[in-house]
MARROLUM-207084 format. One line per 4 residues: their letters; for each residue x, y, z of N, C-alpha, C, CB. Coordinates in nm, 3 decimals, padded with zeros to 5 digits. Atoms other than C-alpha are relative to their C-alpha. Glycine has a CB too. Example, Ala and Ser with C-alpha at 12.3 -4.5 7.8 and 13.67 -1.06 7.14 Angstrom:
residues 2
as) 00.089 -00.119 00.000 01.230 -00.450 00.780 00.090 00.120 00.000 -00.099 00.003 00.125  -00.082 -00.119 -00.006 01.367 -00.106 00.714 -00.077 00.109 00.073 00.041 00.046 -00.142
***
This chain:
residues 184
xxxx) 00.084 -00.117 00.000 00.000 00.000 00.000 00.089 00.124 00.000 -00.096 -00.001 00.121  -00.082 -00.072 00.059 00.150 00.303 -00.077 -00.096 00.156 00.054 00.022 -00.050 -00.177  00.109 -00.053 -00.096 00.049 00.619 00.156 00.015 00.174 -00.073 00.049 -00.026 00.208  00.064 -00.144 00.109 -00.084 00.981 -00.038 00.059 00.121 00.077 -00.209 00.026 -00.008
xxxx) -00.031 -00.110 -00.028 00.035 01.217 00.247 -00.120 00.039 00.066 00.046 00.073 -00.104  00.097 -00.074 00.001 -00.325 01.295 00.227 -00.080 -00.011 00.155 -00.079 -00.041 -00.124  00.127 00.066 -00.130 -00.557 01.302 00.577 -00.144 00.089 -00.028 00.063 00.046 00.210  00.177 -00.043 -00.019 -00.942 01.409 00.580 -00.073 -00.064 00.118 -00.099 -00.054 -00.138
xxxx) 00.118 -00.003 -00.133 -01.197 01.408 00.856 -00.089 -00.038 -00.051 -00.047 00.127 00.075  00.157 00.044 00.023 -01.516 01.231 00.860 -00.081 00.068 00.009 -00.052 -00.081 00.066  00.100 -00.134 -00.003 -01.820 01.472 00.840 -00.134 -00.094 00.168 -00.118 00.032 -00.250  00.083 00.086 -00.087 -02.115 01.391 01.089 -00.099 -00.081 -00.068 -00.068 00.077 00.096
xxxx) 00.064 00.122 00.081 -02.295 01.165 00.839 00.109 -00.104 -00.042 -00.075 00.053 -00.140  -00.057 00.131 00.038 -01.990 00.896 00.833 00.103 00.025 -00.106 -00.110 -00.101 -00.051  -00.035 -00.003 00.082 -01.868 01.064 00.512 00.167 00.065 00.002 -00.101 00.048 -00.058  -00.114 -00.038 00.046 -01.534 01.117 00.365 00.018 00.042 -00.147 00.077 -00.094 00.029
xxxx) -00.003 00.025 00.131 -01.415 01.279 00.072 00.155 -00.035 -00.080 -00.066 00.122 -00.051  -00.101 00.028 00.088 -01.187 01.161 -00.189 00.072 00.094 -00.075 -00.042 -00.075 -00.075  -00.070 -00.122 00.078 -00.916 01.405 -00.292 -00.023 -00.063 -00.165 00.199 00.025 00.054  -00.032 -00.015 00.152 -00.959 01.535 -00.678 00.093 -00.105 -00.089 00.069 00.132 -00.010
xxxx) -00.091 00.002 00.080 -00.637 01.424 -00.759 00.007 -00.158 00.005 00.121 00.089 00.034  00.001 00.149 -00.030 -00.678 01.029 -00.612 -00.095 -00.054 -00.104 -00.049 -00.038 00.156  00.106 00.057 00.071 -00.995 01.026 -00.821 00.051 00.017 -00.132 -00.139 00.060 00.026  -00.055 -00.042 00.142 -00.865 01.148 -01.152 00.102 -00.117 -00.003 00.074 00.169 -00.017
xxxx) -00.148 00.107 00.061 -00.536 00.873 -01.116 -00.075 -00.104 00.008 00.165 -00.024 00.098  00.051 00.149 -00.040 -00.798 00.585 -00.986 -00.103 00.002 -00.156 -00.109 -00.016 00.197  00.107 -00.030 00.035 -01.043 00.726 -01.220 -00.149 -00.037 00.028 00.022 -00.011 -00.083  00.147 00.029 -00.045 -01.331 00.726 -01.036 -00.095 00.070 00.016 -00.011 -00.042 00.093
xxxx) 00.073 -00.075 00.029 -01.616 00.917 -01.146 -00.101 -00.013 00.105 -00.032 -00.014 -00.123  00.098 -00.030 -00.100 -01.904 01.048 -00.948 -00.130 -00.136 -00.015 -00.060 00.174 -00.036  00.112 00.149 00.023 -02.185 00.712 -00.892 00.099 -00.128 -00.041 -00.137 00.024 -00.161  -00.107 00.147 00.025 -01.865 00.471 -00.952 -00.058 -00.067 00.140 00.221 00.032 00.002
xxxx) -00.005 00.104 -00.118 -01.956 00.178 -00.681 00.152 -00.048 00.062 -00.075 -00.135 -00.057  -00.119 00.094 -00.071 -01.680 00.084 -00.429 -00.039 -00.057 00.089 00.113 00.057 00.053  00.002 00.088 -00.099 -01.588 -00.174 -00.244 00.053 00.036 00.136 00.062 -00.102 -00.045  -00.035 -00.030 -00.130 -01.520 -00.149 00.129 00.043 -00.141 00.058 -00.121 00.072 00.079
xxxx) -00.073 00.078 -00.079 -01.268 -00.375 00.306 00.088 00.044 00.127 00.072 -00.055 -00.083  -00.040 -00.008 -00.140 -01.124 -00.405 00.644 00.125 -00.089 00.006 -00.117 -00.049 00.103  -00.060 00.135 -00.014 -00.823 -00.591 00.763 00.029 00.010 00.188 00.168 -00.019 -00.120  -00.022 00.051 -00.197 -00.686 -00.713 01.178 00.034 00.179 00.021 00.206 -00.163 00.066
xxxx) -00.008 -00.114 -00.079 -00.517 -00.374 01.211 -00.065 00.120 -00.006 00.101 00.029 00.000  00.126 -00.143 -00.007 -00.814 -00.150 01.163 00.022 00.047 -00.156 00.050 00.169 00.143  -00.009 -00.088 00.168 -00.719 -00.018 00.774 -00.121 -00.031 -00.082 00.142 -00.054 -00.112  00.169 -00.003 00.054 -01.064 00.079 00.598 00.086 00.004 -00.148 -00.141 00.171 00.055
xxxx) -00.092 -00.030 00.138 -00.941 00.004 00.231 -00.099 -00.001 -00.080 00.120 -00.105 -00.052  00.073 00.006 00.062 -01.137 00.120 -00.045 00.034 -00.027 -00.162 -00.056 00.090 00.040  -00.046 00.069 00.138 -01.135 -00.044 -00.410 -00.114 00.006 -00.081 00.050 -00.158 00.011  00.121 -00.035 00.076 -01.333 00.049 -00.728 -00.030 -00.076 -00.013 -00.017 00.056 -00.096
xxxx) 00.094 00.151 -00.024 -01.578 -00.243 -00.782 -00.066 -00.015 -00.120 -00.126 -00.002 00.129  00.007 00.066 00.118 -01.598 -00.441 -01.091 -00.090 -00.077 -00.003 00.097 -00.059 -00.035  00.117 00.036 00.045 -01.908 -00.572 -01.163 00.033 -00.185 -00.058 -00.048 00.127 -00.127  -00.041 00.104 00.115 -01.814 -00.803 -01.455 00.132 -00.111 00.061 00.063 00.103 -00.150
xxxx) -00.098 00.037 -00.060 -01.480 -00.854 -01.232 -00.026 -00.128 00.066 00.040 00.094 00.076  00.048 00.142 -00.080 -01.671 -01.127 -01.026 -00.015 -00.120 -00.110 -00.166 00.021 00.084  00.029 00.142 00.069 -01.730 -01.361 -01.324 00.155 00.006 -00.111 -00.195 -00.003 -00.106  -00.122 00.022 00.072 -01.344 -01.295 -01.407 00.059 -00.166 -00.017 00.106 00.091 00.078
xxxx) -00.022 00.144 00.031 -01.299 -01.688 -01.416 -00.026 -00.048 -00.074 -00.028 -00.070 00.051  00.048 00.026 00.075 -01.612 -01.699 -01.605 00.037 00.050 -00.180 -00.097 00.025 00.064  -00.025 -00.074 00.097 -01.475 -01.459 -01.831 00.093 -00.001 -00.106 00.010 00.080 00.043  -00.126 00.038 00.063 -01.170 -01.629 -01.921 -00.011 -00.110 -00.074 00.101 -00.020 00.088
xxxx) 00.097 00.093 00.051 -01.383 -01.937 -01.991 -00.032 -00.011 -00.180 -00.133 00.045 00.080  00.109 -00.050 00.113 -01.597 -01.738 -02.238 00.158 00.059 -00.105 -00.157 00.165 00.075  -00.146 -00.073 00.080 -01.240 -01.537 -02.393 00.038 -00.156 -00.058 00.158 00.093 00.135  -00.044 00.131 00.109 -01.120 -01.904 -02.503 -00.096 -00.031 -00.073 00.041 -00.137 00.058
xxxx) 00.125 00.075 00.158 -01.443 -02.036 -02.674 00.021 00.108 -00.099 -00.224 -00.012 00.032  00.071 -00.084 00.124 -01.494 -01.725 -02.852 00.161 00.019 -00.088 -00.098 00.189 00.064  -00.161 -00.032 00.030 -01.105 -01.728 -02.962 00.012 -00.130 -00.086 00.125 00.010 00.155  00.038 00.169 00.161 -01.129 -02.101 -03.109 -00.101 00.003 -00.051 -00.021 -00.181 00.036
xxxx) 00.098 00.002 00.104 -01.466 -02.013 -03.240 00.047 00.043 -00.128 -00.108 00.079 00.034  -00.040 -00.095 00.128 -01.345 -01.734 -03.449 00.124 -00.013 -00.027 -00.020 00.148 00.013  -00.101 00.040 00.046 -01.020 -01.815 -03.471 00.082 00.198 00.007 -00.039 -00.103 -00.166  -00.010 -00.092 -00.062 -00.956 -01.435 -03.350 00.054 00.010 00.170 -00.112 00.038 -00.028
xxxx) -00.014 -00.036 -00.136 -00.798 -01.265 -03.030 -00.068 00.048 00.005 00.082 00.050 00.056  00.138 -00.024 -00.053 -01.081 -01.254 -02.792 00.063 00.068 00.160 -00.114 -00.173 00.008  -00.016 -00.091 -00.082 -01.054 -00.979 -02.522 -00.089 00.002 00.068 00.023 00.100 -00.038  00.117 -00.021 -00.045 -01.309 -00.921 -02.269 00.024 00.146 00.140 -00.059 -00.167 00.052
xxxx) -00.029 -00.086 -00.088 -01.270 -00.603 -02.051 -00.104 00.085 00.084 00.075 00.072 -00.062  00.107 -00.038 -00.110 -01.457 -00.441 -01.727 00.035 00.194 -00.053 00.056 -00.074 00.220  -00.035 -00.151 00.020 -01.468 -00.006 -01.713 00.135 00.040 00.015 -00.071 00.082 00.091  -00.101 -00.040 -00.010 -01.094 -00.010 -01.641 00.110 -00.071 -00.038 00.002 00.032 00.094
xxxx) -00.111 00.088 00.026 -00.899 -00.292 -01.751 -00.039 -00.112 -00.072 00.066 -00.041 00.116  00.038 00.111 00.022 -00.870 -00.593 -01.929 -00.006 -00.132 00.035 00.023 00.000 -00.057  -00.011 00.084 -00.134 -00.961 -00.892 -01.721 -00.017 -00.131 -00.105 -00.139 00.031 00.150  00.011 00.132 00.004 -00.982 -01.196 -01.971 00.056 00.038 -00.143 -00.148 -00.086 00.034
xxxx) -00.032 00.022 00.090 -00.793 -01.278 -02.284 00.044 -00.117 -00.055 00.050 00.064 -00.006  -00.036 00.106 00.063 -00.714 -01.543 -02.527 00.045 -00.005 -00.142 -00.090 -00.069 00.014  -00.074 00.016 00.166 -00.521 -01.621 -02.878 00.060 00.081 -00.020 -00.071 -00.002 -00.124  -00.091 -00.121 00.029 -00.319 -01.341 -02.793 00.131 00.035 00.097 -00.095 00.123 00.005
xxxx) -00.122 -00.053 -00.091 -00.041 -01.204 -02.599 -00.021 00.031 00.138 00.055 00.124 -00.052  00.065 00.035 -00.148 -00.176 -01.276 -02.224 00.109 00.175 00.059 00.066 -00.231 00.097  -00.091 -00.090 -00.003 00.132 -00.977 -02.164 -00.058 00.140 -00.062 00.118 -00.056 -00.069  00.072 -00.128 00.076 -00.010 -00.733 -02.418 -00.082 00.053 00.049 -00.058 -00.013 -00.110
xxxx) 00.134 -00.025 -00.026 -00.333 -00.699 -02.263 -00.015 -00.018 00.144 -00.093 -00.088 -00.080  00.009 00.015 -00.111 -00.364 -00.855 -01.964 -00.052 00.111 00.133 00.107 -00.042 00.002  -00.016 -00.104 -00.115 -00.457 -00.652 -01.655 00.023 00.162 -00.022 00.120 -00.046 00.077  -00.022 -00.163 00.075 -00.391 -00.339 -01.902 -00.079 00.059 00.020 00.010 00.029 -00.135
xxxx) 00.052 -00.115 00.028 -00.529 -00.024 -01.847 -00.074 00.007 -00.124 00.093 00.086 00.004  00.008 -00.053 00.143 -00.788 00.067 -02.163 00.044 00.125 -00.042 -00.120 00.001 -00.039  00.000 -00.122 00.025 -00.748 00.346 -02.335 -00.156 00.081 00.028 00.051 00.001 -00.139  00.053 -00.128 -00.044 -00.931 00.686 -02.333 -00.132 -00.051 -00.148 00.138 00.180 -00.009
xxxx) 00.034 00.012 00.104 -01.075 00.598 -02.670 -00.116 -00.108 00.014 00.109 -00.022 -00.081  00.100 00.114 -00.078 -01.239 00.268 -02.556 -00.075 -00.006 00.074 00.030 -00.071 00.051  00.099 -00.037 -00.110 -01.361 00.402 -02.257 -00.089 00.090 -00.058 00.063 00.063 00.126  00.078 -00.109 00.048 -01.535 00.678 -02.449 -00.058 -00.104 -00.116 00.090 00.155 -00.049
xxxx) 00.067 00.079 00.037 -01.709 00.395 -02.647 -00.070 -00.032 00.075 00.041 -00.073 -00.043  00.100 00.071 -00.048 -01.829 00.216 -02.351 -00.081 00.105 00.052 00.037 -00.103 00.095  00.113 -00.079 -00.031 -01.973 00.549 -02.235 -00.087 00.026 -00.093 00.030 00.109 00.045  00.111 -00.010 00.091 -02.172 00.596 -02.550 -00.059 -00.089 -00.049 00.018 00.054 -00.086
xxxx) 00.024 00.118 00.009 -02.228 00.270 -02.543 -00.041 -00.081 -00.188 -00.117 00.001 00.112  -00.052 00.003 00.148 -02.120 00.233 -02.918 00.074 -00.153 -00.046 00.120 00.130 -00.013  -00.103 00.177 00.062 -02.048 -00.112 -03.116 00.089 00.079 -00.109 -00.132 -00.177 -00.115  -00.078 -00.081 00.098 -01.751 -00.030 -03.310 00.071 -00.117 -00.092 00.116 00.107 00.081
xxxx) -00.059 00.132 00.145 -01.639 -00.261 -03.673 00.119 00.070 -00.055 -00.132 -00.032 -00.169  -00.087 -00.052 00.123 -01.325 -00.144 -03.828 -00.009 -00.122 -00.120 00.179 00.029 00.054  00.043 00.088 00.059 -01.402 -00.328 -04.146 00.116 00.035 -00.103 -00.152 -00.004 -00.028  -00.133 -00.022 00.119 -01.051 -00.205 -04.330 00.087 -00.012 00.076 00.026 00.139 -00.089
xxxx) -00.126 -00.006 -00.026 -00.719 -00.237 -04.297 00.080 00.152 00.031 00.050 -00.068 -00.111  -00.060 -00.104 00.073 -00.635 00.133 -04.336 00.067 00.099 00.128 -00.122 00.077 -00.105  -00.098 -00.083 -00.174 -00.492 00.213 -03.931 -00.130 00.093 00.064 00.188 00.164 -00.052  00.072 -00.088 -00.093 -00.840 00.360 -03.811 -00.060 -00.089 00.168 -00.143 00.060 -00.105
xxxx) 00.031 00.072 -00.151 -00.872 00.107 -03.542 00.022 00.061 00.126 00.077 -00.118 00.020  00.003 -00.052 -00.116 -00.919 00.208 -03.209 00.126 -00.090 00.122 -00.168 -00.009 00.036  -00.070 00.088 -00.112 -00.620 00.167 -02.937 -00.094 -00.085 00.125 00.100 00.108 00.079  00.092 00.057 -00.119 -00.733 -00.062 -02.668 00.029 00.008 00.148 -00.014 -00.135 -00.017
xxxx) -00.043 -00.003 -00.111 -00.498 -00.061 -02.403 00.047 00.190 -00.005 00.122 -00.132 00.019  -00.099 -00.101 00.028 -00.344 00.273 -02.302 00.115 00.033 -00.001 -00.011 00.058 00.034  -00.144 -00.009 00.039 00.004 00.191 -02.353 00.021 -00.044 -00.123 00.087 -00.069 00.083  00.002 00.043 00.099 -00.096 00.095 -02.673 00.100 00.088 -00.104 -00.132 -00.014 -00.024
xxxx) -00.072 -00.080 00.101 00.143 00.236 -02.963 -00.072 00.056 -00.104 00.097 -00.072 -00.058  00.085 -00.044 00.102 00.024 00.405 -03.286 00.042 -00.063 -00.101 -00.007 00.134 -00.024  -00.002 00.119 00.093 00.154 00.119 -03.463 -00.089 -00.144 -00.009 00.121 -00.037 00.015  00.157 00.063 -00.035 -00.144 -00.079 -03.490 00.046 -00.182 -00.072 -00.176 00.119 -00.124
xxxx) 00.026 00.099 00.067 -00.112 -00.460 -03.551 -00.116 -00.089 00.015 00.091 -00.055 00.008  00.107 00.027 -00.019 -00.455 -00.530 -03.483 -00.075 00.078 -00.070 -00.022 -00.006 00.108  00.077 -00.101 00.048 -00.633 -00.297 -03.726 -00.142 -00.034 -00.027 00.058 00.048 -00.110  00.116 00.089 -00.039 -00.936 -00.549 -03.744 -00.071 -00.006 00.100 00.022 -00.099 00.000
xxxx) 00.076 00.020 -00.124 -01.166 -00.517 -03.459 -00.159 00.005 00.018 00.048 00.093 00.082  00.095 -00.025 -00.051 -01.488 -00.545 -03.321 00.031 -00.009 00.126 -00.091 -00.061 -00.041  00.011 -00.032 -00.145 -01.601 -00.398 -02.977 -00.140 00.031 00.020 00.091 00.119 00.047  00.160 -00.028 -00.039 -01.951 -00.446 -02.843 00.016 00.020 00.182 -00.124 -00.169 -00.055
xxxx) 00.042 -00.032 -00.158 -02.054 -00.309 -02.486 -00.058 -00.147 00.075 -00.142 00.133 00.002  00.021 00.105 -00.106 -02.119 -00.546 -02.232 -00.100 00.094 00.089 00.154 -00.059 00.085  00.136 -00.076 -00.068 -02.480 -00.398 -02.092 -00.060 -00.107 00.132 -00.146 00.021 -00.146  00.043 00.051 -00.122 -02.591 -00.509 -01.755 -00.121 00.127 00.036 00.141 -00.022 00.118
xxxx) 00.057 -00.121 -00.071 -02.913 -00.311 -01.569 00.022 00.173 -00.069 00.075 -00.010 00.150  00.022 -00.151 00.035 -02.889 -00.016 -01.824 00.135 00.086 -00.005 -00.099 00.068 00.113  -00.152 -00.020 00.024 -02.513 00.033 -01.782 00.088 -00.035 -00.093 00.055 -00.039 00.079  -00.145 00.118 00.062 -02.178 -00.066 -01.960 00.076 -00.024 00.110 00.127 00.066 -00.126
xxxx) -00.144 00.035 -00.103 -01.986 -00.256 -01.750 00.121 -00.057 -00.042 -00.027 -00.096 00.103  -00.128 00.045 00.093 -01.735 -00.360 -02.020 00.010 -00.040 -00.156 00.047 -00.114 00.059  -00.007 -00.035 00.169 -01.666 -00.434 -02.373 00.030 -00.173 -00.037 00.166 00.142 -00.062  -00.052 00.102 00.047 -01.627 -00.761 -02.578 00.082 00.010 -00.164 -00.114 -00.091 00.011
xxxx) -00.049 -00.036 00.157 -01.366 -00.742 -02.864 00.085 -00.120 -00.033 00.098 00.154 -00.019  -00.065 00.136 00.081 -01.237 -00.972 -03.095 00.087 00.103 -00.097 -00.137 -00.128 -00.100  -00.136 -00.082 00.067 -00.898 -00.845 -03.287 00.060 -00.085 -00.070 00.111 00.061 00.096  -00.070 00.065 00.102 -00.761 -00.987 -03.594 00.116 -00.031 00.051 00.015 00.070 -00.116
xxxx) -00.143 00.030 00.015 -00.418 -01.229 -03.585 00.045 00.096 -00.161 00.021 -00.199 -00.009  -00.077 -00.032 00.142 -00.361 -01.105 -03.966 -00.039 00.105 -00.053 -00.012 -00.094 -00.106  00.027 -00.205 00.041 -00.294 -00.767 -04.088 -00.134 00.003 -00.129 00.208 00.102 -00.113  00.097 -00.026 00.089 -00.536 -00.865 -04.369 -00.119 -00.073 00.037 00.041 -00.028 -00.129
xxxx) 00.143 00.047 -00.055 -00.859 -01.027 -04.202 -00.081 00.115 -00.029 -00.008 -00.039 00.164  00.086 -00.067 00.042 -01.137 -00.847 -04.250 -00.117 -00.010 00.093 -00.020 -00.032 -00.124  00.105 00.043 -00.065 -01.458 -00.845 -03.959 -00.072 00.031 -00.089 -00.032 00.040 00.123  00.168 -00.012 00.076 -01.784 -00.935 -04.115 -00.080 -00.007 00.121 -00.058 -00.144 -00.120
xxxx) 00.106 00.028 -00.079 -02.135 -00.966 -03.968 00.013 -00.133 00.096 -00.113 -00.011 -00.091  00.023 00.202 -00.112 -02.051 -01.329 -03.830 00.086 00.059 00.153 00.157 -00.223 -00.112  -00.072 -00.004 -00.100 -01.785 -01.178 -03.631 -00.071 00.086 00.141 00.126 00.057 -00.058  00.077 -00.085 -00.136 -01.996 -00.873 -03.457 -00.119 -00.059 00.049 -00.052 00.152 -00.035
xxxx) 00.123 00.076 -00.083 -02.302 -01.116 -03.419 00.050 -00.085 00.131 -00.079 -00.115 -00.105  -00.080 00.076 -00.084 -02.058 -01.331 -03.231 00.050 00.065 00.139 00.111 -00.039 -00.079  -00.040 -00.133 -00.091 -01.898 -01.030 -03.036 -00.162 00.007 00.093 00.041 00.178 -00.125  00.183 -00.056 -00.038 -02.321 -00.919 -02.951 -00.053 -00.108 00.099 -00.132 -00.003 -00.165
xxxx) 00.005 00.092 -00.029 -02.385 -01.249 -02.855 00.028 -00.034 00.155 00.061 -00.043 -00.082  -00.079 00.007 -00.144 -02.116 -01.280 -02.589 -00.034 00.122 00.106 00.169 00.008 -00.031  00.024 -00.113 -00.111 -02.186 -00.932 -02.440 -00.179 00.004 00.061 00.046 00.171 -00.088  00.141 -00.016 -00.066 -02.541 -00.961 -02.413 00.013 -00.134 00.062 -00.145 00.027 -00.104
xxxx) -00.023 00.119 -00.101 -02.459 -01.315 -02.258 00.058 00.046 00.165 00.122 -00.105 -00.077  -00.076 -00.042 -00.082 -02.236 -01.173 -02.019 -00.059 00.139 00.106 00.115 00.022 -00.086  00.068 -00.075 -00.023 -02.443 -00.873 -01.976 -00.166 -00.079 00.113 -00.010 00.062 -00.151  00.146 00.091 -00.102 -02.772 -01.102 -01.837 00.072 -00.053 00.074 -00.115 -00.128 -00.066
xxxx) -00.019 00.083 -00.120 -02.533 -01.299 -01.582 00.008 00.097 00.088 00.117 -00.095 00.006  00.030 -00.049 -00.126 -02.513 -01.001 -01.409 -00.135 00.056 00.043 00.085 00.090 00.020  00.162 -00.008 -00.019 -02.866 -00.943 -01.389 -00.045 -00.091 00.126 -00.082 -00.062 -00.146  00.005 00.134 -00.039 -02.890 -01.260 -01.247 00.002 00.011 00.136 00.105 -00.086 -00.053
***
């Protein structure tokens, strides 16, 4: 754990607030859900709370089928990271940060096809380069209760693939699958 400097006072309703600058690096927007944990020596630890994160087992599950279905790297990511991958570079992705670009998809809750080769693909991670060897993608929202709580994308192995309809029905498929377990 790693300590901010920062101290704040509790108000008389229990409350605390979260410095600006903690929220902007955690990114945690106003109505984000956290988690609340405790441990033996009294430390109240708070952690943004991943939804989709709970069926990260399930999720890794679902990232392989849909990876030998399509024969595509299959990604599956919550509002901040990517929590399940397969047919791809477990390193590349993994636990990565998305980008700014991605996240501003799942807020408009936007399916996105690059259906050319021609470098307009969207970065995914945000250490991603602007050398794109994935220029192939689909990215469908992962909808739970009226929200996005994450994205399902499938990303070409070969600079010349091409997504069709089979691929974003496939993509749609999985997120609205994934989307009803948390309903559930």
């Amino acid at each position: 754990m790693k300590a901010t400097g920062v101290v704040r006072r509790i108000d008389d309703l229990g409350r605390v607030v979260i410095p600006k600058e903690i929220r902007r690096t955690l990114r945690i927007k106003e109505g984000d859900p956290l988690e609340i944990f405790t441990d033996r020596e009294g430390q109240v630890i708070l952690k943004k709370y991943s939804p989709i994160g709970e069926l990260s087992e399930f999720a890794v599950g679902y990232a392989e089928t849909l990876s030998k279905t399509t024969g595509h790297i299959a990604c599956i990511t919550d509002k901040d990271s990517i929590i399940a991958v397969s047919g791809g570079s477990k390193k590349e992705f993994l636990e990565k940060d998305i980008s700014e670009e991605l996240e501003q998809l799942m807020d408009d809750k936007e399916v996105y096809t690059s259906n050319d080769n021609s470098g307009i693909a969207i970065p995914i991670t945000k250490d991603d380069t602007q050398e794109r060897k994935h220029n192939s993608q689909v990215v469908y929202p992962i909808i739970s209760n009226g929200d996005t709580i994450g994205t399902v994308i499938l990303l070409s192995k070969e600079s010349t693939t091409k997504m069709n309809e089979t691929e974003k029905k496939v993509a749609q498929s999985a997120a609205t699958f994934l989307g009803s377990q948390m309903e559930i």
